[in-house]
C-alpha positions as protocol buffer text, in pm:
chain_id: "A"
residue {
  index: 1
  type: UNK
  ca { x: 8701 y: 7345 z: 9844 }
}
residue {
  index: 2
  type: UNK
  ca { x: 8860 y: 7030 z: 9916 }
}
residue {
  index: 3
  type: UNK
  ca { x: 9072 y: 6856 z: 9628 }
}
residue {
  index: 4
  type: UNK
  ca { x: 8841 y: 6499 z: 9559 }
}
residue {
  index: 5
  type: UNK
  ca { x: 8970 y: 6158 z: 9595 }
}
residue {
  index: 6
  type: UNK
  ca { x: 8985 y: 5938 z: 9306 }
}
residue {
  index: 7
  type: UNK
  ca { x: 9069 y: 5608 z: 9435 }
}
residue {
  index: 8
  type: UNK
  ca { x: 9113 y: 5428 z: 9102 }
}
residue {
  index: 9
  type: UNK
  ca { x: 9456 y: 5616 z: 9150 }
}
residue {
  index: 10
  type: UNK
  ca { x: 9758 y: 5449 z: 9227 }
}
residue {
  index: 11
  type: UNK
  ca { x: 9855 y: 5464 z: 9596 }
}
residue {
  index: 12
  type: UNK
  ca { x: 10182 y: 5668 z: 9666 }
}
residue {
  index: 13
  type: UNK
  ca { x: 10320 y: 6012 z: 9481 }
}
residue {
  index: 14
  type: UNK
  ca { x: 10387 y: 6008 z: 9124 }
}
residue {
  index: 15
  type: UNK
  ca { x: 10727 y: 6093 z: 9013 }
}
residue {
  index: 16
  type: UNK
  ca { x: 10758 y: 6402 z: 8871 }
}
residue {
  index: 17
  type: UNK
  ca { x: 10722 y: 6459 z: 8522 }
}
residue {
  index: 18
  type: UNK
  ca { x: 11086 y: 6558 z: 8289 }
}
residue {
  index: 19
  type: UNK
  ca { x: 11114 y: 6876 z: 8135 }
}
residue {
  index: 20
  type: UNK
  ca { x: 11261 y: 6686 z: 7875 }
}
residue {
  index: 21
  type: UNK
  ca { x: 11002 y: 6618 z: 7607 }
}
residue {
  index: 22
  type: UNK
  ca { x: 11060 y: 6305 z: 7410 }
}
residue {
  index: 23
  type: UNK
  ca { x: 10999 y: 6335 z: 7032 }
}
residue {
  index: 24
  type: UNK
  ca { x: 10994 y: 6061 z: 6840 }
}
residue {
  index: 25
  type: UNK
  ca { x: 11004 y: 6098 z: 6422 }
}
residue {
  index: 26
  type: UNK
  ca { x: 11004 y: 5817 z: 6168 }
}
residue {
  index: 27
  type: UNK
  ca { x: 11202 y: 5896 z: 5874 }
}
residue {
  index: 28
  type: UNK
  ca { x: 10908 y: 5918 z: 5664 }
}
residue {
  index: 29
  type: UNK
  ca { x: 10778 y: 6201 z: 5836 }
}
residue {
  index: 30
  type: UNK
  ca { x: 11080 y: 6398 z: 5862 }
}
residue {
  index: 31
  type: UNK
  ca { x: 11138 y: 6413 z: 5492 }
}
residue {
  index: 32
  type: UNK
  ca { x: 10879 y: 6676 z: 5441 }
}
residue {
  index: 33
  type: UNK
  ca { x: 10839 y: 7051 z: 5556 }
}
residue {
  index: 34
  type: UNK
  ca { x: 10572 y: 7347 z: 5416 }
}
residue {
  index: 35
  type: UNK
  ca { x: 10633 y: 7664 z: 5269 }
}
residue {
  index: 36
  type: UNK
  ca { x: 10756 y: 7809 z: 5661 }
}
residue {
  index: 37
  type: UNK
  ca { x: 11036 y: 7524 z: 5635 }
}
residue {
  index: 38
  type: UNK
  ca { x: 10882 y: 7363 z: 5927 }
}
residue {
  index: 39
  type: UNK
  ca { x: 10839 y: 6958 z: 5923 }
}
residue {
  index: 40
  type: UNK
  ca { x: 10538 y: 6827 z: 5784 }
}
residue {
  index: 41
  type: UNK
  ca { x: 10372 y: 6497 z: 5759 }
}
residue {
  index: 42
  type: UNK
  ca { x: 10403 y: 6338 z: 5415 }
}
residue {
  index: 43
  type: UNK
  ca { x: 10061 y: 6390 z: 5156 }
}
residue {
  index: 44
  type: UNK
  ca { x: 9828 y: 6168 z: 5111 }
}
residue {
  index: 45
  type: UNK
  ca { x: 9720 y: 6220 z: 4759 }
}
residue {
  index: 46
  type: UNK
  ca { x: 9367 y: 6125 z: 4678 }
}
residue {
  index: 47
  type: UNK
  ca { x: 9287 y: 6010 z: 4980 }
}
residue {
  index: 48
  type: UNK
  ca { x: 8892 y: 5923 z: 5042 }
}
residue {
  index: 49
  type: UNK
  ca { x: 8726 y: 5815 z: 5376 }
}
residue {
  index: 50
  type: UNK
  ca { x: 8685 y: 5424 z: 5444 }
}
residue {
  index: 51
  type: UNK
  ca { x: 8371 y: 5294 z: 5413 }
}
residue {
  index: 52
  type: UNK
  ca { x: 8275 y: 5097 z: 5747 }
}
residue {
  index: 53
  type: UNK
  ca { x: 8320 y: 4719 z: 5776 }
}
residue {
  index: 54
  type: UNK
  ca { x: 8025 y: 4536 z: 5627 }
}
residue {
  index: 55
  type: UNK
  ca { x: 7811 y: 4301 z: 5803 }
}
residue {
  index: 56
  type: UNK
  ca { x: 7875 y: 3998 z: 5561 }
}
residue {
  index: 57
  type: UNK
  ca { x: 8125 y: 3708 z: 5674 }
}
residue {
  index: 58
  type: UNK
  ca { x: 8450 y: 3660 z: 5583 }
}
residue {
  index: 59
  type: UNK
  ca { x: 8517 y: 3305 z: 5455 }
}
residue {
  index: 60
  type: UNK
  ca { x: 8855 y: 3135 z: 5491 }
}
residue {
  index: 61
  type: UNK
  ca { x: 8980 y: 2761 z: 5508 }
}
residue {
  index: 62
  type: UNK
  ca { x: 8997 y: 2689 z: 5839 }
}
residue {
  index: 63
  type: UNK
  ca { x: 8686 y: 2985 z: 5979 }
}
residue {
  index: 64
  type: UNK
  ca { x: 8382 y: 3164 z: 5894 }
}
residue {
  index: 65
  type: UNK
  ca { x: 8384 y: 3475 z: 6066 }
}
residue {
  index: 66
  type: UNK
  ca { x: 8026 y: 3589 z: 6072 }
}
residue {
  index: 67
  type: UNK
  ca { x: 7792 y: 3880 z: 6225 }
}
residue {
  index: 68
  type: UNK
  ca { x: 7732 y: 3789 z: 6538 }
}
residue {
  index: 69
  type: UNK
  ca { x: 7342 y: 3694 z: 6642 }
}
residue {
  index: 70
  type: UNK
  ca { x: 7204 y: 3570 z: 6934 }
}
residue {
  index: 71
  type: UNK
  ca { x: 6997 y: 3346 z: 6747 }
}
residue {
  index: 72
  type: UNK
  ca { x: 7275 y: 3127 z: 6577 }
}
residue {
  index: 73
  type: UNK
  ca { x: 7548 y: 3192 z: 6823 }
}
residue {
  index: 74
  type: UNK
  ca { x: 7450 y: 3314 z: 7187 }
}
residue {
  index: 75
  type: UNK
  ca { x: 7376 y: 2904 z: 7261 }
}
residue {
  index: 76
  type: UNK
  ca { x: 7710 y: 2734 z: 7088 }
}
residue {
  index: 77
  type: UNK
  ca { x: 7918 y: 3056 z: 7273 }
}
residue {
  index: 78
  type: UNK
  ca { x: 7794 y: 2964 z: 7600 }
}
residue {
  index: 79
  type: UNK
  ca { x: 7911 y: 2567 z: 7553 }
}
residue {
  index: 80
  type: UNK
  ca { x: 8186 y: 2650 z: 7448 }
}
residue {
  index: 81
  type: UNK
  ca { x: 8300 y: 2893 z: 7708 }
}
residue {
  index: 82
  type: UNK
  ca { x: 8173 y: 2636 z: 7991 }
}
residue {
  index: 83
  type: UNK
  ca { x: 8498 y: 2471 z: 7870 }
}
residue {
  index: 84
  type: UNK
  ca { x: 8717 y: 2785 z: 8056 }
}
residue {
  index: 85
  type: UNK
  ca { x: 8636 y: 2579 z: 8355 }
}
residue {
  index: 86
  type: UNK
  ca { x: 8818 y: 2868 z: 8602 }
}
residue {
  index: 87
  type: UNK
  ca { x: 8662 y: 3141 z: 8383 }
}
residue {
  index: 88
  type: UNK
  ca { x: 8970 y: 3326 z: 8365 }
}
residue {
  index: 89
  type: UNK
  ca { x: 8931 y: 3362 z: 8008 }
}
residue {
  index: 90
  type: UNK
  ca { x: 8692 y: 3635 z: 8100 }
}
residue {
  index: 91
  type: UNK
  ca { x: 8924 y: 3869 z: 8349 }
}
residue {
  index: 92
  type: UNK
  ca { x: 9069 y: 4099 z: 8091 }
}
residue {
  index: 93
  type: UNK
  ca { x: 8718 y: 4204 z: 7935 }
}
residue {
  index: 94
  type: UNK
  ca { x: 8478 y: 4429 z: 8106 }
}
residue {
  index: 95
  type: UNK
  ca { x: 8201 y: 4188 z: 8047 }
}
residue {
  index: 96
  type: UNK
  ca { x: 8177 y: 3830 z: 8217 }
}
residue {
  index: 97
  type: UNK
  ca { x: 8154 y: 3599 z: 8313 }
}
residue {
  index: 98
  type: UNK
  ca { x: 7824 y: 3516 z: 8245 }
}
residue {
  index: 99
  type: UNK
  ca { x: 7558 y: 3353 z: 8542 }
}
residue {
  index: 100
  type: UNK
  ca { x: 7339 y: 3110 z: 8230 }
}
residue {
  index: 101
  type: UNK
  ca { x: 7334 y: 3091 z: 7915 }
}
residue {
  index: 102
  type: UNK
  ca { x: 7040 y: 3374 z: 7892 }
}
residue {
  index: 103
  type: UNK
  ca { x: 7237 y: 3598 z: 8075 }
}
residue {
  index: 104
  type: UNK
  ca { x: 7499 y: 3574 z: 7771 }
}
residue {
  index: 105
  type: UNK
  ca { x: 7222 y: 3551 z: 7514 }
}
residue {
  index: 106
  type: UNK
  ca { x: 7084 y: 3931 z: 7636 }
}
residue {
  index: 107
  type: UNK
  ca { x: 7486 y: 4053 z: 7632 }
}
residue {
  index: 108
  type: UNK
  ca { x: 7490 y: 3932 z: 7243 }
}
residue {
  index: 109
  type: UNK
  ca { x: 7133 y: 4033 z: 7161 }
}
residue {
  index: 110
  type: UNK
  ca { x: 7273 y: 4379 z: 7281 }
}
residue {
  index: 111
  type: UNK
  ca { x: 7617 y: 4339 z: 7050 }
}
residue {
  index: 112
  type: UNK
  ca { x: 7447 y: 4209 z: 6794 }
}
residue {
  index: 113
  type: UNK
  ca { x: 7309 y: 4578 z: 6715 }
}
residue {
  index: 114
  type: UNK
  ca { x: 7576 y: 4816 z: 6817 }
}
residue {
  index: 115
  type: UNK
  ca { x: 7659 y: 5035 z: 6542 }
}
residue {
  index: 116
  type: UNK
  ca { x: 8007 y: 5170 z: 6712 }
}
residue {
  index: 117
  type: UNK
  ca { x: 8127 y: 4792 z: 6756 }
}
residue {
  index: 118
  type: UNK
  ca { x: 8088 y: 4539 z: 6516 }
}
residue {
  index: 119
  type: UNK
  ca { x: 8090 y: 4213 z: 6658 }
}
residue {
  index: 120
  type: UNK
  ca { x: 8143 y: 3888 z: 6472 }
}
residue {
  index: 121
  type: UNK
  ca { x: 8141 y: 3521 z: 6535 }
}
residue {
  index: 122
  type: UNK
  ca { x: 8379 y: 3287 z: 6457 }
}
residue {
  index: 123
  type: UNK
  ca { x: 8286 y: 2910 z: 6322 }
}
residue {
  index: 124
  type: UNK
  ca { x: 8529 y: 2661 z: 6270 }
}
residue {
  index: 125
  type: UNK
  ca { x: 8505 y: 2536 z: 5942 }
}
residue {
  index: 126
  type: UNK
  ca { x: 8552 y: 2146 z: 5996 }
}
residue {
  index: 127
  type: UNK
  ca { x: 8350 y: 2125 z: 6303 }
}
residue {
  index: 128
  type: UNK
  ca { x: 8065 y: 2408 z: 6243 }
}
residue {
  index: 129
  type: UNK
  ca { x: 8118 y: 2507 z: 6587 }
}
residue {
  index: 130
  type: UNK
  ca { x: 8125 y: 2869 z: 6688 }
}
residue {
  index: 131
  type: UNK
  ca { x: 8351 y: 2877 z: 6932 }
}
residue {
  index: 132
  type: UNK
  ca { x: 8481 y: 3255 z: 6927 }
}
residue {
  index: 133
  type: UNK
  ca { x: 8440 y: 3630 z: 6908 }
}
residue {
  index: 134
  type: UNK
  ca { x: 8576 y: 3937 z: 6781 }
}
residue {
  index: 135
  type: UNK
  ca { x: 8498 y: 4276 z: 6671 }
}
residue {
  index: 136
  type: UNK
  ca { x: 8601 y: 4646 z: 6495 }
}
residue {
  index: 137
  type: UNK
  ca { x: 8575 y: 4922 z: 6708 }
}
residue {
  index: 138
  type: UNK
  ca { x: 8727 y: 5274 z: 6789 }
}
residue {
  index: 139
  type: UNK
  ca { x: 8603 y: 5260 z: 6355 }
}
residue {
  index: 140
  type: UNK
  ca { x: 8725 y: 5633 z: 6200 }
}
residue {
  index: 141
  type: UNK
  ca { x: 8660 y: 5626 z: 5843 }
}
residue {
  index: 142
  type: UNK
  ca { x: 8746 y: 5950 z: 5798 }
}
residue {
  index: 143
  type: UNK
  ca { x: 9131 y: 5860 z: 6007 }
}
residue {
  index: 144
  type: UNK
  ca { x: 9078 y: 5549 z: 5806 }
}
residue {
  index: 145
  type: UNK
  ca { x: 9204 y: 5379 z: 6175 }
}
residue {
  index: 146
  type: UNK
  ca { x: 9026 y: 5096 z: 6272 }
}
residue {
  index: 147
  type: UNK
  ca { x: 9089 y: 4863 z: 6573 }
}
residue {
  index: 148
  type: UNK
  ca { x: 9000 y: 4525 z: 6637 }
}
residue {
  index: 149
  type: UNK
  ca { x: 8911 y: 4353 z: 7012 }
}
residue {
  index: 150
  type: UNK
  ca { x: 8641 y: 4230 z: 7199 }
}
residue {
  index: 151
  type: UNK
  ca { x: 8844 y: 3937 z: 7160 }
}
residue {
  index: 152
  type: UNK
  ca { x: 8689 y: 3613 z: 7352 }
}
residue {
  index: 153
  type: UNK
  ca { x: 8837 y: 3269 z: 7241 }
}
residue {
  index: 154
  type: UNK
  ca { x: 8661 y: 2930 z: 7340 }
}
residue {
  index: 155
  type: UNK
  ca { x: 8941 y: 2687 z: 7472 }
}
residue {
  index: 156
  type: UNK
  ca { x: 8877 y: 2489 z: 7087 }
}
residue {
  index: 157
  type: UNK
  ca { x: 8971 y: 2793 z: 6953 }
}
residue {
  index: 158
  type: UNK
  ca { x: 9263 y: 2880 z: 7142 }
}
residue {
  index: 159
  type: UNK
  ca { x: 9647 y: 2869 z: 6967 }
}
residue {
  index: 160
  type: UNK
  ca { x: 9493 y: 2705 z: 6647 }
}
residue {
  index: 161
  type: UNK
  ca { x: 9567 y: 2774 z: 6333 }
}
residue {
  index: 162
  type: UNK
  ca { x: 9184 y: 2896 z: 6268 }
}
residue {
  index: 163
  type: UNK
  ca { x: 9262 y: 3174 z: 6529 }
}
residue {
  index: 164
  type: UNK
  ca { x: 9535 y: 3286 z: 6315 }
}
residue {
  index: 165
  type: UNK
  ca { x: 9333 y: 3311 z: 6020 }
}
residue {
  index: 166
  type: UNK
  ca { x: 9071 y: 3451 z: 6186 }
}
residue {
  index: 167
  type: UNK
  ca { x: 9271 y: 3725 z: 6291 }
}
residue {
  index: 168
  type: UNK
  ca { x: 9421 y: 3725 z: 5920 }
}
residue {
  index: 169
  type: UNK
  ca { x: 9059 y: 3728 z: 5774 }
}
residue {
  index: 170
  type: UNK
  ca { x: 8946 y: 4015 z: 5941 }
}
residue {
  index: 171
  type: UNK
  ca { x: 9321 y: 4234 z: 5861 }
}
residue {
  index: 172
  type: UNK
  ca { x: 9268 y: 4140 z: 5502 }
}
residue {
  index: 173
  type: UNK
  ca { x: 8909 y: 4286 z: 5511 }
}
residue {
  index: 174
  type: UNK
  ca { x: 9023 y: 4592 z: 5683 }
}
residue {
  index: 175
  type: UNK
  ca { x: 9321 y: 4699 z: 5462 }
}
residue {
  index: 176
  type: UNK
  ca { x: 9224 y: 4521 z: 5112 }
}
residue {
  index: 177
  type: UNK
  ca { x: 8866 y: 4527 z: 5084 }
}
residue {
  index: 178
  type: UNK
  ca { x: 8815 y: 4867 z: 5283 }
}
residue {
  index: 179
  type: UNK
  ca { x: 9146 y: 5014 z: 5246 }
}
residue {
  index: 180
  type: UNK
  ca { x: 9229 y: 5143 z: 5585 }
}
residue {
  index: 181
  type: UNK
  ca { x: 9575 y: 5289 z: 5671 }
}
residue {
  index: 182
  type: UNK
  ca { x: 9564 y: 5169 z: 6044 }
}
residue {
  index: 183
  type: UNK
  ca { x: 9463 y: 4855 z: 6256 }
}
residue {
  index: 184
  type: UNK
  ca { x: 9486 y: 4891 z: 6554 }
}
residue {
  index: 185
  type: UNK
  ca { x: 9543 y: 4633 z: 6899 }
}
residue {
  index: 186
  type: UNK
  ca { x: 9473 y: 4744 z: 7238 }
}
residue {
  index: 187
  type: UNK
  ca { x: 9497 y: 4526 z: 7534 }
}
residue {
  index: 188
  type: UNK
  ca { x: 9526 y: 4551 z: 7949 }
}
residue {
  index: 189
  type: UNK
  ca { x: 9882 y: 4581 z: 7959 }
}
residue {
  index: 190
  type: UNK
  ca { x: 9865 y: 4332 z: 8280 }
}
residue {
  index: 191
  type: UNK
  ca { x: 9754 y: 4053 z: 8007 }
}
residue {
  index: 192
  type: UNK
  ca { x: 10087 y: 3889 z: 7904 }
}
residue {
  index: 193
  type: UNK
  ca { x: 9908 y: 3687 z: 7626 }
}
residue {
  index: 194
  type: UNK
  ca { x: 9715 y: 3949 z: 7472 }
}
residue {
  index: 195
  type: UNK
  ca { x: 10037 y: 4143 z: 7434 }
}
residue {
  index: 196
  type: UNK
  ca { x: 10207 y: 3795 z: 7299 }
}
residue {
  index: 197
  type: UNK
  ca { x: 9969 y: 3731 z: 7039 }
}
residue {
  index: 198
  type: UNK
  ca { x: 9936 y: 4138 z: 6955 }
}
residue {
  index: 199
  type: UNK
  ca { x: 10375 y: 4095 z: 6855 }
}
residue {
  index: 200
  type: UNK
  ca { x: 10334 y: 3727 z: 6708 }
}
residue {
  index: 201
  type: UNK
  ca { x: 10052 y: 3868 z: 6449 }
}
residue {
  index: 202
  type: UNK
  ca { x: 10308 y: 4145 z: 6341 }
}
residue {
  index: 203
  type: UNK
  ca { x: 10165 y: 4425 z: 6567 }
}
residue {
  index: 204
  type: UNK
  ca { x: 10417 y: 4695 z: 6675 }
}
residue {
  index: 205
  type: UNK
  ca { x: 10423 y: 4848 z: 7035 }
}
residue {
  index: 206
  type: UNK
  ca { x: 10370 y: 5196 z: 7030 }
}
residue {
  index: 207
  type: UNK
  ca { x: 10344 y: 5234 z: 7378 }
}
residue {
  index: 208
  type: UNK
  ca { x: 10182 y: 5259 z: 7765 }
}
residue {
  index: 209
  type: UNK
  ca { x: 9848 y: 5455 z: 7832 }
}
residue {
  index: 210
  type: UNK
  ca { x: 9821 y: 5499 z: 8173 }
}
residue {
  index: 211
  type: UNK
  ca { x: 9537 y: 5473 z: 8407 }
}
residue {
  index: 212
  type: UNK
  ca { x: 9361 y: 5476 z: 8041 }
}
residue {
  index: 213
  type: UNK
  ca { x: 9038 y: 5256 z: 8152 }
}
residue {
  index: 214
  type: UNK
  ca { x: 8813 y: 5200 z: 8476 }
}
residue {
  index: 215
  type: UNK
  ca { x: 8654 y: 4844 z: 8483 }
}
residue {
  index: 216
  type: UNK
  ca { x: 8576 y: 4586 z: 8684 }
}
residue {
  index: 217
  type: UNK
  ca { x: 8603 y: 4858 z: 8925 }
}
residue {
  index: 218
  type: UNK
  ca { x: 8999 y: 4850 z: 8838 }
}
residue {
  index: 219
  type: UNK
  ca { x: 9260 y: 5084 z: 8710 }
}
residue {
  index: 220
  type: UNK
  ca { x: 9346 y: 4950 z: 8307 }
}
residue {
  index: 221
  type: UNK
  ca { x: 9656 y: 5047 z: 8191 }
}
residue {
  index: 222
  type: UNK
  ca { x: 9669 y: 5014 z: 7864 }
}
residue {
  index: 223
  type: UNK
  ca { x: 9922 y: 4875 z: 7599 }
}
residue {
  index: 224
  type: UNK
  ca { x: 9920 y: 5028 z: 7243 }
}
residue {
  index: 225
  type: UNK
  ca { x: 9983 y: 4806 z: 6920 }
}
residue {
  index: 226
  type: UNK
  ca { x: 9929 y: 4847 z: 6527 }
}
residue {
  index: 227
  type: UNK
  ca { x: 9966 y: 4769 z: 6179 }
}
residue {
  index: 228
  type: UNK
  ca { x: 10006 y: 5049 z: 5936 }
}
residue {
  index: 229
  type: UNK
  ca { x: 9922 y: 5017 z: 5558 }
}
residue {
  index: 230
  type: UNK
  ca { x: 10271 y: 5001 z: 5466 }
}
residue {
  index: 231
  type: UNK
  ca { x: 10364 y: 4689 z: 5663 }
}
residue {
  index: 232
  type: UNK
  ca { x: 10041 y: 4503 z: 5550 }
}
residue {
  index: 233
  type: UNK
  ca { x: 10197 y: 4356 z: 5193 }
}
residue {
  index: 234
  type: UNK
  ca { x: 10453 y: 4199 z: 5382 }
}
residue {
  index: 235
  type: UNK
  ca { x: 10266 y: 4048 z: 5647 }
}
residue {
  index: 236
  type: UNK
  ca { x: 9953 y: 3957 z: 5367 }
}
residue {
  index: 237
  type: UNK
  ca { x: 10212 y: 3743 z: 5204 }
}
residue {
  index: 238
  type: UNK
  ca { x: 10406 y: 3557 z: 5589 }
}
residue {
  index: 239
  type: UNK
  ca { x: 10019 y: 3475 z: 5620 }
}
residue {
  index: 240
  type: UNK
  ca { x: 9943 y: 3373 z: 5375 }
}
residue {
  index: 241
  type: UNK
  ca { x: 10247 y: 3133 z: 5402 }
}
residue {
  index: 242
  type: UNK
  ca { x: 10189 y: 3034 z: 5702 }
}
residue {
  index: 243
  type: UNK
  ca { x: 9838 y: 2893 z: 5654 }
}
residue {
  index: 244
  type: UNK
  ca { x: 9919 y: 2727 z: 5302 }
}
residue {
  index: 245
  type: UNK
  ca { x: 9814 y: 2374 z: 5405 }
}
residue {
  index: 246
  type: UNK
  ca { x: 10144 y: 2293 z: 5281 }
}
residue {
  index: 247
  type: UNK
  ca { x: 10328 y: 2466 z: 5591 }
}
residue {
  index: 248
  type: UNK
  ca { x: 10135 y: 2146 z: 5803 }
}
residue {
  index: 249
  type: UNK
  ca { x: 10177 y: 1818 z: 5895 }
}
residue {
  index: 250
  type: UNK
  ca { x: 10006 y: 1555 z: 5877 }
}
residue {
  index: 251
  type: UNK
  ca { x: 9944 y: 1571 z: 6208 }
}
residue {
  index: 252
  type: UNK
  ca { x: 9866 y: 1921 z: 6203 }
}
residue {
  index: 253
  type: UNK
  ca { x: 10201 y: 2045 z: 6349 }
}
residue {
  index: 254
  type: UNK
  ca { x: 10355 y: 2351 z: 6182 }
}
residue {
  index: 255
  type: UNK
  ca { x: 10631 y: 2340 z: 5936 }
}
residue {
  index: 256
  type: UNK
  ca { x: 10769 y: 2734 z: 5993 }
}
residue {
  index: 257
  type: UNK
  ca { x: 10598 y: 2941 z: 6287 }
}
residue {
  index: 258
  type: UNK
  ca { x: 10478 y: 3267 z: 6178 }
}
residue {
  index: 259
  type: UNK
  ca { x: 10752 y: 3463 z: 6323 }
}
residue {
  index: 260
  type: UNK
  ca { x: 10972 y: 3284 z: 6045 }
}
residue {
  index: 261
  type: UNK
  ca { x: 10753 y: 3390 z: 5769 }
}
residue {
  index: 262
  type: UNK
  ca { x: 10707 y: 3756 z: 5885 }
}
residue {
  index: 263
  type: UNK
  ca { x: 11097 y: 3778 z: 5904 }
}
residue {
  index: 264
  type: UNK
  ca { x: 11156 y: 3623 z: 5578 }
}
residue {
  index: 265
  type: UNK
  ca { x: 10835 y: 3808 z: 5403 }
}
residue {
  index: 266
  type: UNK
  ca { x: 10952 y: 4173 z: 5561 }
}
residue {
  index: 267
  type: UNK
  ca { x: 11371 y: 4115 z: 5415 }
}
């Protein structure tokens, strides 16, 4: 029988694989072994599953980050996306663009009651647009690993300061209120400013999945990023620096970016 073609595959030979295997330990880990003397990951005393996120909003200064519904959002989303006037906003999700505004209103009506993804709007508090999305997903209570995406900014929304919090409302929720261990970031790794804003949050790189996603009948490679419990305190307190209305102009420029207060919160 004849070997099939996939041709979502790269074109050319792959290089052969090492017969070195790469092992990589954090010094955490390698601090503990069982009764065989053989390495170990550390305990996790008293640990209980995560309950999943709720679907209540989340209420900061700037945002409202709300459960989605086609009803009070599927309308204001559409507007506001009409401002992407090239679309391109759309090219890294395997949705979209969207033909009329009913054609986005059925997508949402169909989020709206996913029980795998959790999607949520996002309202700008001075304006009472809603002029975002985002969402858990890839939610293991058990793992207590959550990850968030499904990201879709409207061009108001985009490198604000409400996009920040947004992002820091949702973190917050996930690792306070719920107590997971792991929040997780996943992007195309093709999309340079996914991958920008994944590091400028306080994400870490873990790595490159390869040929990890068909869509948009396309290969996805995709780029690996997280947060882990332990690093959360730190980066709970550079946020909350960084979005203390003191850290602002008058004019609404920034006094420290949020790299500054990561590096100063994490020494």
């Amino acid at each position: 029988m004849s070997r099939p073609h996939f041709a979502g595959r790269r074109a050319g030979v792959r290089a052969p694989q090492s017969s070195i295997s790469l092992v990589v330990v954090t010094q955490r880990e390698s601090e503990h072994t069982n009764e065989l003397d053989q390495p170990i990951g550390r305990p996790l005393p008293g640990w209980e599953t995560c309950p999943p996120p709720p679907r209540t909003p989340i209420v900061g200064r700037l945002c409202r980050v709300e459960p989605l519904s086609a009803a009070a959002h599927a309308a204001a989303l559409h507007e506001a996306y009409t401002e992407d006037r090239d679309g391109s906003g759309w090219t890294y999700l395997p949705y979209g663009p969207f033909e009329s505004a009913d054609a986005y209103a059925e997508w949402v009506q169909r989020a709206e009651v996913q029980t795998d993804t959790i999607f949520y709007a996002i309202v700008d508090a001075a304006s009472e647009r809603t002029v975002g999305v985002a969402s858990y997903l890839r939610i293991a209570p058990d793992m207590g690993s959550i990850e968030v995406g499904h990201l879709r900014y409207a061009p108001a929304l985009q490198q604000t300061a409400a996009s920040t919090e947004a992002m820091f409302l949702m973190m917050r929720r996930a690792f306070d209120e719920l107590g997971y261990r792991r929040y997780e970031w996943k992007c195309d790794s093709l999309n340079a400013p996914s991958r920008a804003a994944a590091l400028r949050l306080g994400f870490q790189y873990e790595g490159l999945f390869r040929d990890a996603v068909v869509y948009k009948g396309r290969n996805r490679d995709n780029a690996w990023f997280s947060i882990v419990a332990d690093e959360w305190p730190a980066l709970r307190t550079a946020f909350e620096r960084w979005l203390d209305p003191a850290n602002f102009g008058a004019d609404g420029s920034q006094q420290k970016r949020l790299a500054e207060c990561i590096a100063e919160a994490q020494a």
